[in-house]
C-alpha positions in Angstrom: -57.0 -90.1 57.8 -54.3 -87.9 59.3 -50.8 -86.4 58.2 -49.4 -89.9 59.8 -51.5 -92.3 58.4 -50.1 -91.1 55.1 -46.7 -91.8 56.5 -46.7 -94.7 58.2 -49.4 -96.4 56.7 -48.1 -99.2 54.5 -51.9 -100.5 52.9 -53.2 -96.6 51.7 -54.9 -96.9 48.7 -54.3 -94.2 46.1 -57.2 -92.7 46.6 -56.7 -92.1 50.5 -53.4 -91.0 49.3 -54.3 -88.3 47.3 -56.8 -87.2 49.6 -54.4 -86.0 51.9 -51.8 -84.7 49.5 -53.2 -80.8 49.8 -52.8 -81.2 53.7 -49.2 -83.0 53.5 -48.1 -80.6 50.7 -49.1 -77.3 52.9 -47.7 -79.0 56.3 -44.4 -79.5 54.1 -43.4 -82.8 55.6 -40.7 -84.9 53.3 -43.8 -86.5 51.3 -40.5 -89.1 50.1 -40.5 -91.1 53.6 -44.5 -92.0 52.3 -44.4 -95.6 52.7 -47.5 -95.8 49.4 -45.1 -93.9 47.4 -42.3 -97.1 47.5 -45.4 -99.1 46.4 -47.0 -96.8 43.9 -45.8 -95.4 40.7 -48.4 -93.5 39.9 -48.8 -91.6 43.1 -44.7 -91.2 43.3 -44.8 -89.7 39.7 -47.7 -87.2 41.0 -45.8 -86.0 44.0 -43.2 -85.4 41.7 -45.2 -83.6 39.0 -46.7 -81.6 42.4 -43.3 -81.0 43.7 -41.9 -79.7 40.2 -44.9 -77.1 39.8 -44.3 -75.8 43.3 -40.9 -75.4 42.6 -41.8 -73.4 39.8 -44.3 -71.4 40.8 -42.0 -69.9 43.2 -39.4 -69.0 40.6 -42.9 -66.5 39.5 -41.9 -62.9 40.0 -44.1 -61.1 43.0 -46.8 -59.2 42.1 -46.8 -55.8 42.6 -49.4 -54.1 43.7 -50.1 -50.6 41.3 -48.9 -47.3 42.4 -51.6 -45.0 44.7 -51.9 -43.0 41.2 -53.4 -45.5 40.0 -56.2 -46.1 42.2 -56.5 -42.7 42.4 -56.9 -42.5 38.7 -59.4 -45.3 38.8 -61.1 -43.5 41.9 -61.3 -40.2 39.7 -62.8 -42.0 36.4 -65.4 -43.7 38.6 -66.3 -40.6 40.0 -66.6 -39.0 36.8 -68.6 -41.4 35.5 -70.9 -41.5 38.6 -71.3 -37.5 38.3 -72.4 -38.0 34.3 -74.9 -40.8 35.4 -76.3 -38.2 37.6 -76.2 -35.5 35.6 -78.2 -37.3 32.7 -80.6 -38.4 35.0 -81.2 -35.0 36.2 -81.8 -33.7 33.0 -84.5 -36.4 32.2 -88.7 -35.0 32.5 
């Protein structure tokens, strides 16, 4: 099945639908002009659902990556850890 059979194709079944929905979602074609979803509550109420998490997620803020003193803090512990490991193995007969 392609993006167009989706479209145009008026006897989909729900599952060939749905199939397609991560492809039609990402190419971010108006998923409204699907001729199943005239015929098909169920899949019209999940493109909605879909739609309304999407829109949601977006409103998400960014995540930020940490400062560089914090990887250089992590970079310091594990090297202090490393050098202890070392140490107590050195010490062992």
């Amino acid at each position: 099945m392609t993006e167009r059979s989706a479209l145009n194709g008026k006897d989909m079944t729900c599952e060939e639908f749905q199939r397609q929905l991560p492809e039609l979602f990402e190419s971010g074609v108006d998923l409204e002009s699907a001729p199943h979803l005239r015929t098909c509550e169920n899949c019209a109420a999940l493109v909605r659902d879909l739609q309304y998490i999407a829109a949601q997620a977006k409103l998400l803020l960014p995540i930020k990556d940490p400062s560089p003193a914090v990887w250089q803090k992590i970079r310091r512990t594990l090297d202090d850890e490393q050098d202890k490991q070392g140490s107590a193995a050195g010490e062992r007969p």
